[in-house]
Every structure is written in C-alpha cells, then in structure tokens.
N, C-alpha and C positions, 0 to 999 in steps of 0.2 A: 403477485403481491406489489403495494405500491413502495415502492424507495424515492429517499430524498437526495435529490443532487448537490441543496446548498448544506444538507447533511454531511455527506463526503467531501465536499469543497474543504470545511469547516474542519474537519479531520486533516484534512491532508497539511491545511497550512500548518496544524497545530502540530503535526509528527515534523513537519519538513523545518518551519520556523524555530519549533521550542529546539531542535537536535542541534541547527544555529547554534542559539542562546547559548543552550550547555557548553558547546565548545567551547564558547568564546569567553565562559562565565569560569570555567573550571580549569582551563590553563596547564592542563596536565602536562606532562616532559614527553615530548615526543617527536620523531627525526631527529633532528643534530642536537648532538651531546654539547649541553648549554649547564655552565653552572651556575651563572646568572638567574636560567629560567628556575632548574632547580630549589636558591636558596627564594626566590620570590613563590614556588611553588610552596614552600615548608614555612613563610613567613605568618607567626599569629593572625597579623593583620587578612591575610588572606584565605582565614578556614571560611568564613561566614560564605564568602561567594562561591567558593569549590563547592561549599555544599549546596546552596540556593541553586548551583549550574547541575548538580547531578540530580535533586530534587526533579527540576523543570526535564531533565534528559531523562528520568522513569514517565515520569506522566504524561510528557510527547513521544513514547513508544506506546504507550497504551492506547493512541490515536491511530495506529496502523492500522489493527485488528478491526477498528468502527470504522476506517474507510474500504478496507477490504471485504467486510462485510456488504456493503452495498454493490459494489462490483460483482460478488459470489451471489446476492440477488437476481442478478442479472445473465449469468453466466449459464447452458445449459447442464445437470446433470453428469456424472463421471468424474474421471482420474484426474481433469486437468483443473476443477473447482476445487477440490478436495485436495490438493496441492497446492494449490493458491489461499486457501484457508488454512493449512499446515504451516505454511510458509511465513506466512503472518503473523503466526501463536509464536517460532522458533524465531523468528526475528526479536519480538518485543522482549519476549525473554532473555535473549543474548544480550539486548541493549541493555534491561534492567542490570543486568550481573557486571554488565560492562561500566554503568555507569556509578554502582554501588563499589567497585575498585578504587576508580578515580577519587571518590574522597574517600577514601579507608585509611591512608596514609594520614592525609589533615587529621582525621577524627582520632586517629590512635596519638598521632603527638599532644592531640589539646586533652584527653582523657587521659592519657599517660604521662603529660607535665616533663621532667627532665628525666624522667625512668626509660625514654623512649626513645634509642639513637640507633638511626640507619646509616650506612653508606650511600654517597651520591649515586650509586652505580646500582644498587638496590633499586632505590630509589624510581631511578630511570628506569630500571628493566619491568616495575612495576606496572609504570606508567606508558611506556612502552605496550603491554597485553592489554590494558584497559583499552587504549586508543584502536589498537586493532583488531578489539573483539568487536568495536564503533564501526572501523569502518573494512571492517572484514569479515565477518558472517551476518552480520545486522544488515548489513548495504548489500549482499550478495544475496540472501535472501529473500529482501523485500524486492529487489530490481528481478528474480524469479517470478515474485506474485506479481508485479508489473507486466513481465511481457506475455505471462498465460492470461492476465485477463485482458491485457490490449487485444487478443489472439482472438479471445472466446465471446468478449461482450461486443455483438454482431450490431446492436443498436445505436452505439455508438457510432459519432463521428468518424471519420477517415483521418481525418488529422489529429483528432484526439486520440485514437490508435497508433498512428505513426510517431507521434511523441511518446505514445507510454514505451514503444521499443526503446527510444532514443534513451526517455530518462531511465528504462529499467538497466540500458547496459551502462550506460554512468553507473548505477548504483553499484553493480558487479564489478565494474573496474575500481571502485573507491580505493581499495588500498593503493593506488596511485596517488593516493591526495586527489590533486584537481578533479579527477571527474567528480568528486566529492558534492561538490560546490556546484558542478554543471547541475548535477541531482536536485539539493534542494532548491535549484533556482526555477526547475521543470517542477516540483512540486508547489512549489509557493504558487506559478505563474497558473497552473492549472488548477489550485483550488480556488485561488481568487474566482478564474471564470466558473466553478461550480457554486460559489457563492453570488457572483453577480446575476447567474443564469439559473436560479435557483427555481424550489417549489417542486411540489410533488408530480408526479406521472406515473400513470400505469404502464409495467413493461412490456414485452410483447408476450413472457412469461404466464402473464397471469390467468389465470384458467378463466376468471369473468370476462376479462376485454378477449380471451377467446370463443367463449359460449357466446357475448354479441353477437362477438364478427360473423361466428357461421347461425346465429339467429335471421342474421340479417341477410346474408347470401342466401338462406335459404326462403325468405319470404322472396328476396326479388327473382329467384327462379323461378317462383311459384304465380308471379302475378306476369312475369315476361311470356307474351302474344308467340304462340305456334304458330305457324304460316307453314301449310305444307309446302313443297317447293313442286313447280308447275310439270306435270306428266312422270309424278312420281306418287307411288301407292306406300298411303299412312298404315296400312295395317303392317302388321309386328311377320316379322319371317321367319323362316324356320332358325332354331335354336342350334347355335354351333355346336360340334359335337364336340363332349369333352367327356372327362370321366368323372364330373360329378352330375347325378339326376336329381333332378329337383322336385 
C-alpha cells in the first residue's frame, strides 16, 4: 500500500508541538507546592487559556494514532505491529482523560460561581494526576510504539531508527520531567524532515511493487544467454533420490 511520509511528518509535529502548547497554555500545579502558581491557576482571568491549552492537548493526541498508522503500514505482520497500534489508541486516550482533568477544576469554578471552594491541596493533588497521567502512561506508551516501530520498519533509515530508540526512551522516562522535552524536540525535529522529505512511495510491503519486482526477474532470467560450460554435458542427470516421486 502506498503511505505518506509528509503525512506522518505533519502528525508527529502536530501530537509533539500542540502537547507543547497545552503545557505551556494550561499551567496546571505541578512539582513544587506553589501557592502563587495555584491562586494564578484558579484566577477568572485564566479559565479561557487552561481551556484553549486542554482543547489543543485532545486534538494533538488524536495525531499519534495518524502517525502510527503510517509506520504500522510499513511494519511486517504479528505481535509487535499490533502492539504498536494498541499502544497508540491507549496513549491518546490517557492523554484525552488527562487533559480533560486539567481544566475540570477551572470549568467547575466558572460554572459553579462562589458555590465552588476547594482547598489549595485538593487542588494540587488534582493537578498533580492530570500532569502524570501527561507524562506517565501517555509518554510511556507512545515511546513503546516508538521503539517497536524503529525495531520493525526495516525500510527505514539507520539513523531514523537510531533516534526513534533515543526519542522512545525519552518518552518512557518523562515522568522525570526533562527527558519530556528531549521527546518532543526528537519529535518536532523528525517530522519537520518527514515534511520536508515528503510525497508518496511505494513500500517494500506492497503486493504490486512485488508482483513487478518478480515480473521482472523473471523475464530477465528468461532472456539471460545459457552458455554450456566447455567439456561439460547439458543433458539433465539422474534425479536425486528422495522420497517424493514425481
């Protein structure tokens, strides 16, 4: 089947860039206990973005599954494509749940007007599960369908292989924070070049580019010159003994 590279490219930035955005939009409480960050967490002024940040963090998870999709194109048959498309659905989903947390808090105080008081500590530990459901089964996840498909898609580059290990174990170690950030920088950097390197190809997969290929090996064995070789008899010899008769 034919798959698109600048297809995938275009995915990847949009799961690796928007999941950015979100963080950086939505502001949630999380590592050190801040109360500053907190009352700017709960401030009016600030529901509009937590939500536009958690909006943008659903709909760059739903760009995993369209890049992994092209890689599972490409992948042979078995346990380790079918893991890697598993892998993908459980990611996106973890990210939605995760990123629908992060503004539940905003949405319930601006629906809920002064009827709706939490403790700072609530608060945080809310904000706290949102964050590492982000970057603890979402990021563990997806860095799994990363290094089964660096593993399995053989047509790939050597070096684009060798990075999808690098950025899938970034993704698995995210709840460290940093390697967080190593992740989407190995994502941005690599769908840019499936964007720049774009357009369509046949894989090696395809059943037509391999009906050619053995079309065509078999015409050129067919036109390739026999030359007996000199003081050596063409006729056919006796037939090894085996146990099937034909």
């Amino acid at each position: 089947m034919q798959t698109s590279r600048r297809l995938a490219g275009l995915a990847l930035v949009i799961f690796t860039a928007g999941t950015c955005a979100a963080l950086t939009m939505s502001g949630g409480p999380a590592g050190n206990y801040d109360l500053g960050q907190l009352h700017a967490y709960l401030a009016p002024d600030a529901r509009v973005t937590i939500f536009a940040g958690a909006v943008i963090g659903v709909l760059s998870a739903v760009a995993l599954p369209v890049y992994l999709s092209v890689l599972r194109a490409e992948m042979p048959p078995g346990r380790g494509r079918d893991v890697t498309w598993g892998s993908g659905i459980a990611a996106t989903a973890t990210a939605a749940v995760g990123w629908v947390i992060a503004a539940a808090i905003p949405i319930a105080y601006a629906e809920g007007g002064g009827h709706v008081a939490l403790t700072p500590s609530i608060v945080y530990t809310i904000g706290i599960i949102s964050a590492q459901m982000i970057y603890g089964p979402t990021m563990l996840l997806a860095g799994l369908a990363l290094i089964i498909a660096a593993r399995q898609v053989r047509a790939a580059p050597r070096w684009w292989r060798n990075l999808g290990y690098i950025g899938g174990a970034c993704a698995i170690l995210s709840t460290a924070y940093f390697p967080m950030y190593l992740f989407l920088a190995y994502g941005i950097g690599i769908g840019v070049w499936g964007l720049a390197t774009g357009g369509r190809r046949m894989t090696a997969a395809d059943p037509r580019a391999l009906t050619l290929r053995a079309r065509g090996a078999a015409c050129r064995q067919q036109n390739r010159p026999t030359t007996p070789a000199l003081g050596r008899s063409t006729s056919p010899g006796p037939a090894p003994a085996t146990g099937w008769r034909l």
